[in-house]
C-alpha positions, -999 to +999 in steps of 0.1 A: -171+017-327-137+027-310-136+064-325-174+066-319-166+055-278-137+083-285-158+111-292-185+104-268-158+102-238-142+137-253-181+148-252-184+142-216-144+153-206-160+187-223-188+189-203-171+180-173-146+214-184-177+234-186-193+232-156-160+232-137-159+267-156-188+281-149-189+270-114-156+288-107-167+317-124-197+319-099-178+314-074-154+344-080-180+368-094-204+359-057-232+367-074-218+400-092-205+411-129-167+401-129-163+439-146-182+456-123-156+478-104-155+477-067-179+511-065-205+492-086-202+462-063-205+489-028-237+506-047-254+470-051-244+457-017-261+490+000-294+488-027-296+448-012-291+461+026-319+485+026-340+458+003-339+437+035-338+463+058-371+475+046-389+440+045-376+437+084-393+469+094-425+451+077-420+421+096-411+439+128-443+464+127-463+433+123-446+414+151-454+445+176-490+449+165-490+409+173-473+420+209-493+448+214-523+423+211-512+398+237-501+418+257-539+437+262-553+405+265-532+393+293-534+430+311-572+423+312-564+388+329-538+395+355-532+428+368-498+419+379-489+419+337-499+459+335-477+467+364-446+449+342-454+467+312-451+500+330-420+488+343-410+479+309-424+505+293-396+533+315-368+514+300-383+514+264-380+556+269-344+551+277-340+530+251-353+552+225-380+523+217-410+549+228-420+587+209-409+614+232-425+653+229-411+680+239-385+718+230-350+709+216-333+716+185-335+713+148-296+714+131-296+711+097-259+704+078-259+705+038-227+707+010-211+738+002-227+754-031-206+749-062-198+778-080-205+788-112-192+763-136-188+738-108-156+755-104-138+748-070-134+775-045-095+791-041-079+763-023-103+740-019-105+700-024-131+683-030-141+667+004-137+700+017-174+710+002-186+679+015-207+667+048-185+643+068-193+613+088-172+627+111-190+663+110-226+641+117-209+622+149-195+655+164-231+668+162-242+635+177-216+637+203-224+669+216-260+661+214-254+638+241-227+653+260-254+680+267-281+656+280-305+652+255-331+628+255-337+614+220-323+625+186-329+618+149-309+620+125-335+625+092-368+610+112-348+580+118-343+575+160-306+570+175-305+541+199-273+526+212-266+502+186-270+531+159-243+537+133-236+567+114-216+559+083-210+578+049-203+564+014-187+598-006-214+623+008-243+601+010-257+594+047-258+553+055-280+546+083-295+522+102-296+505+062-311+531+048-297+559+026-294+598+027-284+624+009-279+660+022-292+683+032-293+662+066-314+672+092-307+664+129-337+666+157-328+667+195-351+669+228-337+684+254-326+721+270-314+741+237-292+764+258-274+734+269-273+719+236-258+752+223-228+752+247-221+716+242-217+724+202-198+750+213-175+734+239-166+707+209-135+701+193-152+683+162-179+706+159-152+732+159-139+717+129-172+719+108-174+750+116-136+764+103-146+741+072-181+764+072-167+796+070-137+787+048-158+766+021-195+777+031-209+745+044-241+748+063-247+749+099-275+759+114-292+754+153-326+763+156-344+764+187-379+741+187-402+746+214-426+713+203-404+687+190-421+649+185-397+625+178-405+589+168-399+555+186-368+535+173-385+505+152-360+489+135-346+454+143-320+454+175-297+434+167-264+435+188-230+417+169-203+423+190-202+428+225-172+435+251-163+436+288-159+476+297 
């Protein structure tokens, strides 16, 4: 009876070492394959972002028909609740939360071409062939230096809160994915968006990097551009004093 009591209380002492085991394990892994290396783990974090990001859109489009709705139904009731919409309605265009029409530009910036062999150019690195975040935002910049009134950046809208970021040469945005070529759309006076590229100091850069490595760059004038309303979730995280 006394090695029987023995056995069972090693049985349980086991089980107890177990879970404790595979609880740590969870707990360092967060849901991940402890061999995965850290670019595994970046891939599968971006794959879940735009997994939600896509199912918000849903949500959101169905929340604004929902609005939409009310919002007819109360017009028709009080005719003080059309005069606030119009009101709101001239900060949703500065907001970038309305489609705007009308001539800009269309740039377009896309990876040098490998050559033959996939042999690099004389002198060249790697992430000299390649797009930049930091070539995107200079475009950006100069976008609105000149006085544009909306841009995309591959159909998706920029609004205040956008971020341009790049993982290697692919294009994160707004928790969506890119790769190049990328395609940039701007409303606004195209002879004033051409001497704000060219007054920039980053755009400057992409373009020593174009004729050294032959990266594109290309501006071309649009005389009927539609761009679409932002329609993504705004969501603000930090916040200063100016």
């Amino acid at each position: 009876m006394r090695r029987t009591s023995m056995w069972r209380g090693l049985a349980v002492f086991s089980a107890v070492l177990m879970g404790l085991l595979f609880a740590t394990t969870a707990i360092t892994a967060r849901g991940t394959t402890l061999r995965a290396g850290p670019e595994t783990r970046l891939i599968g974090l971006i794959d879940d972002q735009q997994r939600r990001t896509d199912q918000q859109s849903r949500t959101l489009a169905e929340l604004q028909e929902q609005t939409g709705a009310a919002l007819a139904r109360a017009e028709d009731l009080d005719a003080g609740a059309a005069i606030a919409r119009a009101v709101a309605e001239l900060g949703a265009s500065s907001a970038g939360l309305t489609a705007m029409q009308g001539q800009g530009v269309t740039i377009n910036l896309d990876d040098a071409p490998r050559e033959a062999g996939g042999e690099l150019p004389a002198g060249a690195r790697p992430d000299d062939l390649i797009i930049h975040q930091s070539d995107v935002q200079a475009v950006v910049n100069a976008l609105w230096a000149s006085g544009v009134d909306a841009v995309t950046i591959m159909g998706e809208r920029i609004v205040a809160t956008s971020a341009v970021l790049c993982v290697g040469n692919t294009l994160l945005l707004q928790g969506r994915t890119y790769s190049p070529p990328f395609r940039i759309d701007a409303i606004g006076d195209p002879e004033k968006i051409r001497a704000a590229l060219a007054q920039s100091s980053g755009v400057a850069l992409l373009l020593q990097a174009v004729r050294s490595f032959g990266l594109e760059f290309s501006v071309q004038a649009q005389t009927d551009l539609v761009l679409p309303a932002y329609d993504e979730p705004l969501t603000l995280r930090y916040a200063g004093a100016a």
